[in-house]
C-alpha positions as CSV (number, residue, x, y, z in Angstrom):
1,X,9.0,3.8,26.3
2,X,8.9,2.0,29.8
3,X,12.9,1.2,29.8
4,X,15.9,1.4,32.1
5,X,18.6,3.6,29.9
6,X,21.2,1.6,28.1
7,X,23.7,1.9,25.4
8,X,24.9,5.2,24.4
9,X,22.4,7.8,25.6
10,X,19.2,5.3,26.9
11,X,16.4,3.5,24.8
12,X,14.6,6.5,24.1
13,X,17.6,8.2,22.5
14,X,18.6,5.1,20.6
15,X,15.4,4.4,19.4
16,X,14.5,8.1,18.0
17,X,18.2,7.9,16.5
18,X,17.6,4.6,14.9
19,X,14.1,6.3,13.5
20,X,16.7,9.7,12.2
21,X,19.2,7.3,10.9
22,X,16.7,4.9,8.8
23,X,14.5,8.0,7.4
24,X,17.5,10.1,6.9
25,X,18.2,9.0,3.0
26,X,14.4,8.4,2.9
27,X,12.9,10.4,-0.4
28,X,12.8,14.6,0.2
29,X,10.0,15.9,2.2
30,X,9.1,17.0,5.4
31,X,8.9,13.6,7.5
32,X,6.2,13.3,10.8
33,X,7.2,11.6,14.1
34,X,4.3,11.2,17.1
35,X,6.5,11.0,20.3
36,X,4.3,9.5,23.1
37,X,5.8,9.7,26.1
38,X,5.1,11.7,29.7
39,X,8.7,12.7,30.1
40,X,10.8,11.2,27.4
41,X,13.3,10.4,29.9
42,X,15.2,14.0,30.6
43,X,15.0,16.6,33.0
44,X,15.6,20.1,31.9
45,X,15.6,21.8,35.5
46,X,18.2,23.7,36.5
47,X,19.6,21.0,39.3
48,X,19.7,18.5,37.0
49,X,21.6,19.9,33.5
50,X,24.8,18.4,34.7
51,X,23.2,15.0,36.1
52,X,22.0,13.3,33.5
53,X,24.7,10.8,31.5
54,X,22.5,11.0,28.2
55,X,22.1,14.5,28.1
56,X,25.3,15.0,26.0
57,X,24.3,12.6,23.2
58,X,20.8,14.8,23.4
59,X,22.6,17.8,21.1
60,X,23.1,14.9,18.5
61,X,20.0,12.9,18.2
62,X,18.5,16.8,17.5
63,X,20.8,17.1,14.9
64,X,20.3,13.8,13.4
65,X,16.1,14.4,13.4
66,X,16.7,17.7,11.6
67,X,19.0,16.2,9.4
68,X,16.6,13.6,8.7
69,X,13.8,16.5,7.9
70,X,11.8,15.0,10.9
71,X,9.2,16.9,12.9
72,X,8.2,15.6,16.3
73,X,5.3,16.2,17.8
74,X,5.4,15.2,21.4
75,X,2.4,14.2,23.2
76,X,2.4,14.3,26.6
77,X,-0.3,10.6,27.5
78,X,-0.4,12.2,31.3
79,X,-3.2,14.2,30.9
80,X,-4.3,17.4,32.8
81,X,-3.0,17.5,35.7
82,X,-2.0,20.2,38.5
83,X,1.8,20.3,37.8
84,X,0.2,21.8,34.7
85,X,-0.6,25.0,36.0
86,X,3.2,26.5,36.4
87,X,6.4,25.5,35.0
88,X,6.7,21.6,34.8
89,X,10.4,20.1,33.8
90,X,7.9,17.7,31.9
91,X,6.2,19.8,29.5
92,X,9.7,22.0,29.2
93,X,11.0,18.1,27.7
94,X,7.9,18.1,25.6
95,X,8.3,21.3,24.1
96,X,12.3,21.3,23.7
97,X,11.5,18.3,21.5
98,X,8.9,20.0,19.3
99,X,10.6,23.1,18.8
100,X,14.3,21.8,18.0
101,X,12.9,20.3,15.3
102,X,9.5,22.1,14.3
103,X,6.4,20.3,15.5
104,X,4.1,20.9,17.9
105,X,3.5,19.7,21.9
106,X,0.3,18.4,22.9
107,X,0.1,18.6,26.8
108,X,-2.3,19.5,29.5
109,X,-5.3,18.4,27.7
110,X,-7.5,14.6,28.2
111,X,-8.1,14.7,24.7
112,X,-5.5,14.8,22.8
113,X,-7.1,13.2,19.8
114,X,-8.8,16.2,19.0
115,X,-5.5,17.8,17.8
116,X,-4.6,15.0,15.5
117,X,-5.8,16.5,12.7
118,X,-4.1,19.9,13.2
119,X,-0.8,17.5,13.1
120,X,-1.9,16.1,9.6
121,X,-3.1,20.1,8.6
122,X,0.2,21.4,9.1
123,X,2.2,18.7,7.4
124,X,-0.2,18.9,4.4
125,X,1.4,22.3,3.7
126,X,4.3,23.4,4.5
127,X,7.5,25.9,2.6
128,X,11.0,24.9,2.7
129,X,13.6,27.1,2.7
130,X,17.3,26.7,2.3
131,X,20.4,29.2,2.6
132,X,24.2,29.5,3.2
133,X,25.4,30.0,6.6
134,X,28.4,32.8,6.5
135,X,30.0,30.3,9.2
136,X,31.9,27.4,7.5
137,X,32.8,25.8,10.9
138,X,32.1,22.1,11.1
139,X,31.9,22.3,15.0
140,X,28.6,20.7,16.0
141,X,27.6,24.0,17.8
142,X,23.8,25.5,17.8
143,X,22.7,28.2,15.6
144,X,19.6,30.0,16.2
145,X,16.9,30.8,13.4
146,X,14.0,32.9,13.0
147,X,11.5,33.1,10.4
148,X,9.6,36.0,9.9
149,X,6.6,36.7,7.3
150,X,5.3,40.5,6.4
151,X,1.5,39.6,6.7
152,X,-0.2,39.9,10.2
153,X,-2.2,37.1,11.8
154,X,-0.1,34.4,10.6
155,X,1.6,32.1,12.8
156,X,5.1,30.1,12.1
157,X,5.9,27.0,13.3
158,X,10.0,26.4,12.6
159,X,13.0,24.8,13.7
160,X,14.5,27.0,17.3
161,X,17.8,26.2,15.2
162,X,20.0,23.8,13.9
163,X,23.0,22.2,14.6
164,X,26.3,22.4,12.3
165,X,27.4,19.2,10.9
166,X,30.5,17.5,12.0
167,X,33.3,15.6,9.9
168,X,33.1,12.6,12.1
169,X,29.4,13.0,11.4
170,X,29.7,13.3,7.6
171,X,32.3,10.3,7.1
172,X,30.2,8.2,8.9
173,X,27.1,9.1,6.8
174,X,28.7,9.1,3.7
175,X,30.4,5.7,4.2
176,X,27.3,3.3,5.7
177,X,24.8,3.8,2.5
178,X,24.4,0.5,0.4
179,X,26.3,0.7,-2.7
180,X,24.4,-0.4,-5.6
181,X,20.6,1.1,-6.5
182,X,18.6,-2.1,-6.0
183,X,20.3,-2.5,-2.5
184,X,19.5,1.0,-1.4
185,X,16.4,0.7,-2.4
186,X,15.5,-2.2,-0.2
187,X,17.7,-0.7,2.9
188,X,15.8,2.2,3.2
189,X,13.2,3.0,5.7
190,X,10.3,3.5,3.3
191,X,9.7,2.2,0.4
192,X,11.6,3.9,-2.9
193,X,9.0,5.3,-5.4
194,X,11.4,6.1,-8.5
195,X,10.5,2.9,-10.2
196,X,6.6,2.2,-9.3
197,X,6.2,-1.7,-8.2
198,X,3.4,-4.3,-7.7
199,X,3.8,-6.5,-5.5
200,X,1.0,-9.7,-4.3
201,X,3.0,-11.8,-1.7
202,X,1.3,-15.5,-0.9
203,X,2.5,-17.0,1.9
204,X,1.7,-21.4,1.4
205,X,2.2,-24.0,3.1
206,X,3.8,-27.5,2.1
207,X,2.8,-30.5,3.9
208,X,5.6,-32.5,5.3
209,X,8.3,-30.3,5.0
210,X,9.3,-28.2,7.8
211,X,9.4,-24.9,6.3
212,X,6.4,-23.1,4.0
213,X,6.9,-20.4,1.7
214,X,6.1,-16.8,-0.1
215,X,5.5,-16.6,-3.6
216,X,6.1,-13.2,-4.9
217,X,4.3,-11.8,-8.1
218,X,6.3,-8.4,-9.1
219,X,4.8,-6.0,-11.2
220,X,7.0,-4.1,-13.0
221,X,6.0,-0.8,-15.2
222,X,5.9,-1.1,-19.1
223,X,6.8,2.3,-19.5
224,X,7.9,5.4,-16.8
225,X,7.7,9.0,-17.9
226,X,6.2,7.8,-21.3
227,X,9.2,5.9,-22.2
228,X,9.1,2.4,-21.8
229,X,10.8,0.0,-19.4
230,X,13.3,-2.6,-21.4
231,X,16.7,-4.3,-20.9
232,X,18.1,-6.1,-17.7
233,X,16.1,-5.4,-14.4
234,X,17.8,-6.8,-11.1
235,X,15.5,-7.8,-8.9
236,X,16.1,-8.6,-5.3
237,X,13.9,-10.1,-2.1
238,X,14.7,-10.5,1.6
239,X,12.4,-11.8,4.7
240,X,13.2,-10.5,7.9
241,X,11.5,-12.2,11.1
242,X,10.1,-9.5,13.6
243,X,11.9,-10.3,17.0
244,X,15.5,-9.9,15.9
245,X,15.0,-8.6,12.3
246,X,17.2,-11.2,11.3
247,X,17.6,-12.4,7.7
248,X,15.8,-15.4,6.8
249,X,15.7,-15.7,2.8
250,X,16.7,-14.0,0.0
251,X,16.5,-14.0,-4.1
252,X,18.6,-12.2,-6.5
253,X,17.9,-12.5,-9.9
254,X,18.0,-10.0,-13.0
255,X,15.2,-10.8,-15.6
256,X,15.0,-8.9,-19.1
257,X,11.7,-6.9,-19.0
258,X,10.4,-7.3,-22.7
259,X,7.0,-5.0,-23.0
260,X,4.3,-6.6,-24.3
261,X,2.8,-4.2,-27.2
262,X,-0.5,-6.0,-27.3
263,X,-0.5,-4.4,-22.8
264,X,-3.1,-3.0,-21.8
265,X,-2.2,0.6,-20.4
266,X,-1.2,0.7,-17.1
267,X,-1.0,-3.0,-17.3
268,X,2.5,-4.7,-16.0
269,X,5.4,-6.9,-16.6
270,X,5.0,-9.8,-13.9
271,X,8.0,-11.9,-13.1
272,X,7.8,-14.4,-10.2
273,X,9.9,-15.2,-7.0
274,X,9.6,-18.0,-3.9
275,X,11.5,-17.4,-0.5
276,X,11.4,-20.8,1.4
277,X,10.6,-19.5,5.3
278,X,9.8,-21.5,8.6
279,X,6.5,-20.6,10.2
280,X,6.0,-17.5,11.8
281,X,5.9,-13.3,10.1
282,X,7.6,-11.7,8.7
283,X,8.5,-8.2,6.6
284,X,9.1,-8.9,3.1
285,X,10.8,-6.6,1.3
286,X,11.3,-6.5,-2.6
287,X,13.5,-3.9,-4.4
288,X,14.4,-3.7,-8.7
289,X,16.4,-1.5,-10.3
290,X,17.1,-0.4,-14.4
291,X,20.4,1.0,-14.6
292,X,20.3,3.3,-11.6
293,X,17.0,4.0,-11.2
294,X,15.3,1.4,-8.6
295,X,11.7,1.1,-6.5
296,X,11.0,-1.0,-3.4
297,X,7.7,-2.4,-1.8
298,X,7.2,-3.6,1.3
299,X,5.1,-5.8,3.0
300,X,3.9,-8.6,6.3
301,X,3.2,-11.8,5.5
302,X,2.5,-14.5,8.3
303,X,3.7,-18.4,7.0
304,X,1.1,-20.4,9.0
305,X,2.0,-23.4,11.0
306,X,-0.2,-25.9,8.8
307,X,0.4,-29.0,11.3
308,X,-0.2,-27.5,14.5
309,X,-2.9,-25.2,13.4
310,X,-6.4,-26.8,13.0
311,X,-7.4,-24.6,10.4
312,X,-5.1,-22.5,8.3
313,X,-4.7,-21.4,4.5
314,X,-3.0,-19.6,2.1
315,X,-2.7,-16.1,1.1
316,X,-5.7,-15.2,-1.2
317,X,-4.8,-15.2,-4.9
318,X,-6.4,-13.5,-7.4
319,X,-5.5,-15.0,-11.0
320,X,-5.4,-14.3,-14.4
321,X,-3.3,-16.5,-16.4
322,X,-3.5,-15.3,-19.9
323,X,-1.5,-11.9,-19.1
324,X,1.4,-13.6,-17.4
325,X,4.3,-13.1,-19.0
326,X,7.3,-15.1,-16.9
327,X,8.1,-18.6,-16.6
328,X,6.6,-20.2,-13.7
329,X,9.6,-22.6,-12.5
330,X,9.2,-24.5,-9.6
331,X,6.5,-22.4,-9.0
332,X,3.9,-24.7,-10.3
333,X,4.8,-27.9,-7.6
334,X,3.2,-25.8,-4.6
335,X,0.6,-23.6,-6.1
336,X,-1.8,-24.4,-8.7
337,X,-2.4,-21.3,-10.2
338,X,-0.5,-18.0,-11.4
339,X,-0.8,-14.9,-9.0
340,X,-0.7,-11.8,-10.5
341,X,-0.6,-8.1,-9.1
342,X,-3.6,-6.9,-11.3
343,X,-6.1,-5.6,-9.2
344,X,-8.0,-3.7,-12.6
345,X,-9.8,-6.3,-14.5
346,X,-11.5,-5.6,-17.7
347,X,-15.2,-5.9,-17.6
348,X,-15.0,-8.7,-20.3
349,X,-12.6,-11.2,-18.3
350,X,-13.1,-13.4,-15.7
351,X,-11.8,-12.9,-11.7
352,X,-9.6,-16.1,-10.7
353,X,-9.7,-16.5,-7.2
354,X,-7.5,-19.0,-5.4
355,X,-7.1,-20.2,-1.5
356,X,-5.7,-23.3,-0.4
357,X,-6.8,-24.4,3.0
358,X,-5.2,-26.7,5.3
359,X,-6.3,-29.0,8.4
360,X,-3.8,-29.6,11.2
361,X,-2.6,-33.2,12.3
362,X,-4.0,-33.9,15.6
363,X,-7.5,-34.6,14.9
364,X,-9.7,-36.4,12.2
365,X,-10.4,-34.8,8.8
366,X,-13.2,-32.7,8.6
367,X,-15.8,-30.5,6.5
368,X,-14.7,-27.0,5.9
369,X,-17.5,-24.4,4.9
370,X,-16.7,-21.7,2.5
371,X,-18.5,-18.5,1.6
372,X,-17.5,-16.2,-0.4
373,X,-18.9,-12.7,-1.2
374,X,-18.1,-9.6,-3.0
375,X,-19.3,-6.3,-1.9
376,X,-19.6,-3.0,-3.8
377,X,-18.5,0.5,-2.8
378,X,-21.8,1.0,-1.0
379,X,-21.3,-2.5,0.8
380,X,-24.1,-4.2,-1.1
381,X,-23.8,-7.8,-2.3
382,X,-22.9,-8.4,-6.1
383,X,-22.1,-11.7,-5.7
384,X,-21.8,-14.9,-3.1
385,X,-20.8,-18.4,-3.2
386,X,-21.0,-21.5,-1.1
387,X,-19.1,-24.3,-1.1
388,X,-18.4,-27.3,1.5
389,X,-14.9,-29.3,1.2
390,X,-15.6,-32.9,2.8
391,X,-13.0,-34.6,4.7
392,X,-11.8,-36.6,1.3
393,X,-11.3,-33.5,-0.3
394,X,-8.1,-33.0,2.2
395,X,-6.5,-36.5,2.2
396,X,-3.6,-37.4,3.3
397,X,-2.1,-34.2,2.8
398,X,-4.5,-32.3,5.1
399,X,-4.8,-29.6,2.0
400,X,-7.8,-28.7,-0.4
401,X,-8.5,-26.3,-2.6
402,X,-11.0,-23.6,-2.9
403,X,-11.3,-22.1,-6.4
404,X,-13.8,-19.7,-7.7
405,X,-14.0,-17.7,-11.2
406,X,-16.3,-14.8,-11.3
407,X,-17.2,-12.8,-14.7
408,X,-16.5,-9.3,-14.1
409,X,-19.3,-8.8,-16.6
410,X,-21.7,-9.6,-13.8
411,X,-20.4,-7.1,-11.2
412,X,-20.4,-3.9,-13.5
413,X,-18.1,-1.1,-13.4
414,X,-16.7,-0.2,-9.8
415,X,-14.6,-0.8,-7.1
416,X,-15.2,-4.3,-4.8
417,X,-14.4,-5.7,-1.8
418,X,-13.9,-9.5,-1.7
419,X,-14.1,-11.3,1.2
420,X,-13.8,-15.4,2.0
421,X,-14.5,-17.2,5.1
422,X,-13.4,-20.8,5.6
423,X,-15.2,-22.2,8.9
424,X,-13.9,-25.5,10.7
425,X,-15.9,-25.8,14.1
426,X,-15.5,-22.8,16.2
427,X,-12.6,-21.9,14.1
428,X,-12.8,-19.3,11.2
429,X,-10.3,-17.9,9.1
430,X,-11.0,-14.6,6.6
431,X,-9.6,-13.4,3.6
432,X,-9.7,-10.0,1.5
433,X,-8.7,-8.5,-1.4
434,X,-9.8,-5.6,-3.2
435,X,-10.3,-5.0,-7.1
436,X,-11.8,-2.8,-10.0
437,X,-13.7,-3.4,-12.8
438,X,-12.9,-1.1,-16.0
């Protein structure tokens, strides 16, 4: 990782136990890790066992990846080299990491793309199998394991062991975990899937203030397990910037999710949200919980600097007004439309699409040139628009409007690809989304 050791046991062992720590109350299942490093920053020879001053804290980051359920599959970015031919404390780091925890070291090869897809193979399918050790020490120490299977010409690929837990170990775990649902929901390191969420985030900006926003649409199920979805939901939102992963908004609400009988299936409860950010990206993360069962999305959203930029817009919002079920708010000064999560639309309604562009402050108003197009599953055109925005269109405010409604009727039954472009000059900015038509 191309650092000088620091903290406890170095930035490679802090960074692979921050990875064991975040994943390690992540949902059940065998977990992948793709470890690219020539040496990992440990030397395993004979000389040097005693040397090291990370090397004790090595024992628990092990521990803490099998805890977590994760497999690591080393791969050594060196390439062939002589060294390769006998013993090599490098490849014996490579390999200690793979088979303390089950995966598999790529080394001595100058293509080691071509055993990617062995890595995805054997995390497709896999058997896990539990048991009770006879020793009920909590010492820490390393126990060995060995799997064998009856039928020849099968390979295994397990843990060399495991390490037994210690009570310092187990207090610690069991008192840093958020308390309620909807909190450990958003504190995890992937997304919670007990409770399925939508989520379209639309990062805006608003001219002559110093801060833009996101505006958060949140689909929430009518109905899980073929009951439906009712009562007080608490809903929860948080922006974190990416240098320092520090806080910048948040929103807390609890809605009552009433379902709509006259839904279409599969169709959601939408409530909306606005977090009020500076410039710059950022992770947005979006948890709700019913009682104590709770989802979480994720997702990057980039607030654009609308002064300083020359051209900049929106997010791209797709529309349909009709199904939306919450209260828009303040929601309605700073965008003109309502976003929804629906990305199914019915062949017999029509395709809002929304993106507000903006011109920066330090030259003269001018045209902006819009196209639009829509593209099928086998890339084909089914529909294009375009538009030009004069200067007058922006005003003042440096912000237009582009708005288009498309009839799904037009476009058929499929899947689609829309895609805008906005042109100012030599500068272009593009937008996606992709929908259905039922």
């Amino acid at each position: 990782m191309g650092c000088a050791f620091r903290g406890r046991g170095g930035c490679v062992l802090d960074s692979l136990s921050h990875v064991a720590e975040a994943l390690v109350d992540a949902p059940p299942g065998r977990k992948t890790l793709v470890f690219i490093s020539p040496t990992g920053g440990f030397d395993f020879s004979p000389e040097h066992l005693s040397q090291p001053r990370n090397m004790p804290y090595l024992a628990e980051l092990f521990s803490d990846l099998q805890r977590a359920n994760i497999n690591v599959y080393p791969i050594d970015p060196a390439g062939l080299t002589i060294a390769d031919g006998i013993w090599s404390p490098r490849i014996d780091v490579l390999r200690r990491f793979a088979d303390n925890t089950g995966g598999r070291a790529i080394f001595a090869t100058n293509t080691p793309d071509q055993d990617v897809p062995q890595i995805f193979l054997e995390n497709s399918s896999f058997y896990m199998l539990g048991f009770r050790s006879n020793d009920p020490k909590t010492d820490g120490s390393f126990r060995n394991i060995e799997v064998k299977v009856a039928r020849p010409g099968l390979e295994v690929r397990t843990r060399s062991g495991y390490y037994a837990s210690k009570p310092s170990k187990l207090a610690k775990t069991a008192g840093s975990r958020a308390t309620t649902p909807v909190d450990v929901a958003l504190a995890g390191a992937v997304p919670a899937h007990d409770l399925p969420l939508r989520l379209s985030a639309i990062p805006i900006g608003i001219p002559g203030q110093q801060k833009g926003a996101v505006l958060l649409a949140l689909g929430l199920p009518n109905e899980k397990d073929g009951r439906p979805v009712q009562g007080p939901m608490t809903i929860l939102a948080r922006a974190f910037d990416y240098r320092n992963w520090d806080e910048h908004a948040s929103d807390r609400r609890t809605v009552t999710v009433t379902p709509r009988s006259d839904a279409a299936p599969g169709r959601n409860y939408e409530t909306l949200a606005r977090l009020d950010l500076p410039p710059g990206r950022y992770e947005v993360r979006v948890a709700a919980a019913a009682g104590a069962t709770a989802g979480s999305v994720f997702t990057d959203v980039e607030v654009p600097n609308i002064d300083r930029t020359p051209l900049s817009g929106s997010g791209l919002v797709l529309s349909r007004s009709a199904d939306m079920t919450a209260e828009r708010g303040d929601l309605a000064r700073v965008l003109p439309v309502v976003p929804t999560t629906t990305r199914a639309f019915a062949a017999r309604e029509p395709v809002q699409i929304f993106l507000q562009l903006y011109e920066g402050r330090s030259a003269k108003p001018e045209a902006v040139h819009v196209d639009a197009r829509i593209v099928d599953a086998a890339d084909k055109v089914a529909f294009q628009d375009a538009a030009v925005l004069d200067p007058a269109r922006f005003g003042q405010r440096r912000t237009a409007d582009y708005q288009l409604t498309v009839p799904a009727s037009t476009l058929g039954p499929g899947e689609y690809l829309l895609k805008v472009d906005a042109t100012l000059g030599d500068d272009t900015l593009h937008r996606d989304a992709r929908f259905t038509v039922k």
